[in-house]
C-alpha positions as CSV (number, residue, x, y, z in Angstrom):
1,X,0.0,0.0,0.0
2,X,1.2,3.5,-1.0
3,X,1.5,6.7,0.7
4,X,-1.6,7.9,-0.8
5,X,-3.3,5.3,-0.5
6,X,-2.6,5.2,3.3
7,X,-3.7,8.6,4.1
8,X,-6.8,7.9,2.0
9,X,-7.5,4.8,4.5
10,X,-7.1,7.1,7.4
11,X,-3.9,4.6,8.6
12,X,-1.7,7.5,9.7
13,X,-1.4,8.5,13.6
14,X,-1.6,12.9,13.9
15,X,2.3,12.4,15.0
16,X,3.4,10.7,11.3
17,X,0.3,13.4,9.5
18,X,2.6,15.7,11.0
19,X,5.7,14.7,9.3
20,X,3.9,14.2,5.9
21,X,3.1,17.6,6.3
22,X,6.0,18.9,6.6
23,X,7.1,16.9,4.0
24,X,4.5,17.7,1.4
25,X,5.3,21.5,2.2
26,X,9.0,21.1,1.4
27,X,8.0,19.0,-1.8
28,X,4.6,21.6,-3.0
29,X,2.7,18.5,-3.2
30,X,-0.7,19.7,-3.1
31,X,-2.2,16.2,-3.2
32,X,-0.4,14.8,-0.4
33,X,-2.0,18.1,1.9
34,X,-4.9,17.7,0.4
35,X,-5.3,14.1,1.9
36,X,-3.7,14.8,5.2
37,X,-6.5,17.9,5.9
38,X,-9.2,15.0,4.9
39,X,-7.4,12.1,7.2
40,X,-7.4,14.7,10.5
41,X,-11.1,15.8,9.9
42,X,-12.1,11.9,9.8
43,X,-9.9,11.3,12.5
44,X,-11.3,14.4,14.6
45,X,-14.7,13.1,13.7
46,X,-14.5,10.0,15.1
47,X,-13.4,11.5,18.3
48,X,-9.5,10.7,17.8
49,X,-7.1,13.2,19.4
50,X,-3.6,14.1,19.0
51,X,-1.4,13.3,22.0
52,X,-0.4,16.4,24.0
53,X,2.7,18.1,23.1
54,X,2.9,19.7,27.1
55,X,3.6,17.5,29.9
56,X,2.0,18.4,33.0
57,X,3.9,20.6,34.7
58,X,3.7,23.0,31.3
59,X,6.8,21.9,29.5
60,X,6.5,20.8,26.0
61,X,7.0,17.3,25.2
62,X,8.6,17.0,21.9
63,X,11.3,18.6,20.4
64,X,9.3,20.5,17.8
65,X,6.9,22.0,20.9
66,X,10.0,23.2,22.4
67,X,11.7,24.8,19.0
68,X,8.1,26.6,18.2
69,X,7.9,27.3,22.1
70,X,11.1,29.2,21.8
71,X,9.8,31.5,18.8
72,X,7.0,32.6,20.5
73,X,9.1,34.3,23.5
């Protein structure tokens, strides 16, 4: 199974949409963000959520929270 075909079954976890994003940005791959906008609204609308990016005491998680954490200061 392809890429495509993947993100039209609604396989993909919010973490790896993500990084197909970013991907599909670098790349101007329309199709590809086209898809990935249609997989998180199905995923939304069956009650799915993406796993917080700040732990509990306020301190992002990943190393992308705390890069985008550090451009907002």
């Amino acid at each position: 199974m392809n890429r495509l075909e993947k993100l039209k079954n609604d396989v993909y976890s919010f973490e790896e949409l993500d990084t197909l994003e970013k991907n599909a940005i670098k790349l101007r791959d329309a199709e590809t963000l086209r898809l990935i906008n249609l997989s998180r609204a199905s995923k939304a609308a069956k009650g799915e959520k993406p796993k917080s990016t700040v732990g509990a005491d306020g301190k992002p998680l990943t190393k992308r929270a705390r890069r985008e954490e550090g451009t907002r200061r």
